[in-house]
C-alpha positions, 0 to 999 in steps of 0.5 A: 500500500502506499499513502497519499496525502490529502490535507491536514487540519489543526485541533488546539495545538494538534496537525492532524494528516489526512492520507489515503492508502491506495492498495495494489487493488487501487482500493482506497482507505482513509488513514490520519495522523495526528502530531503535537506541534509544540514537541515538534517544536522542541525537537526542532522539526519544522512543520514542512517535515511533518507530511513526510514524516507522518507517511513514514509512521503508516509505512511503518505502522500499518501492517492491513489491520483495521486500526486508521488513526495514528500518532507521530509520537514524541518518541518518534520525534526523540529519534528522528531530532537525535539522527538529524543532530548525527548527521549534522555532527558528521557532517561539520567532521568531514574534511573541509572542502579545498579552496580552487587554485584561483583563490590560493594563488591570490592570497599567497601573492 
């Protein structure tokens, strides 16, 4: 199955994602998560991240049981802010980037 989003509304400090699944049979079945802005924000999610996110919560989750709402959770959350802040480590120790030969021939001369 895979999931396409339709839309999203906001309840009181909530985004709820509104997805269909569209199965190999082209059925289609609403799904909807359901994320808490404020610890979004404190993980330092921005909110353009949230749709794909919440699709990864039903790949993940929905295993053909007849369960359709879900939650991006706060742990959810711990883990994807704890594997940005890694890649983000990795990427400041990576060697840095050589200057062209144009810019290195200027300042020694």
């Amino acid at each position: 199955m895979h999931f396409i989003l339709r839309g999203f509304s906001e309840v009181t400090g909530f985004r709820i994602f509104a997805f269909e699944g569209v199965a190999t049979d082209r059925t289609r079945t609403p799904f909807t998560v359901r994320t808490d802005l404020a610890l979004a924000r404190r993980y330092g999610i921005r909110l353009q991240e949230l749709p794909l996110l919440c699709r990864a919560v039903l790949e993940r989750c929905h295993l053909g049981g007849e369960k359709r709402t879900f939650s991006y959770t706060e742990e959810d959350m711990r883990l994807y802010a704890d594997d940005a802040a890694a890649r983000a480590e990795a990427a400041r120790q990576r060697k840095p980037p050589r200057r062209p030969a144009t810019e290195q021939a200027r300042n020694s001369g």
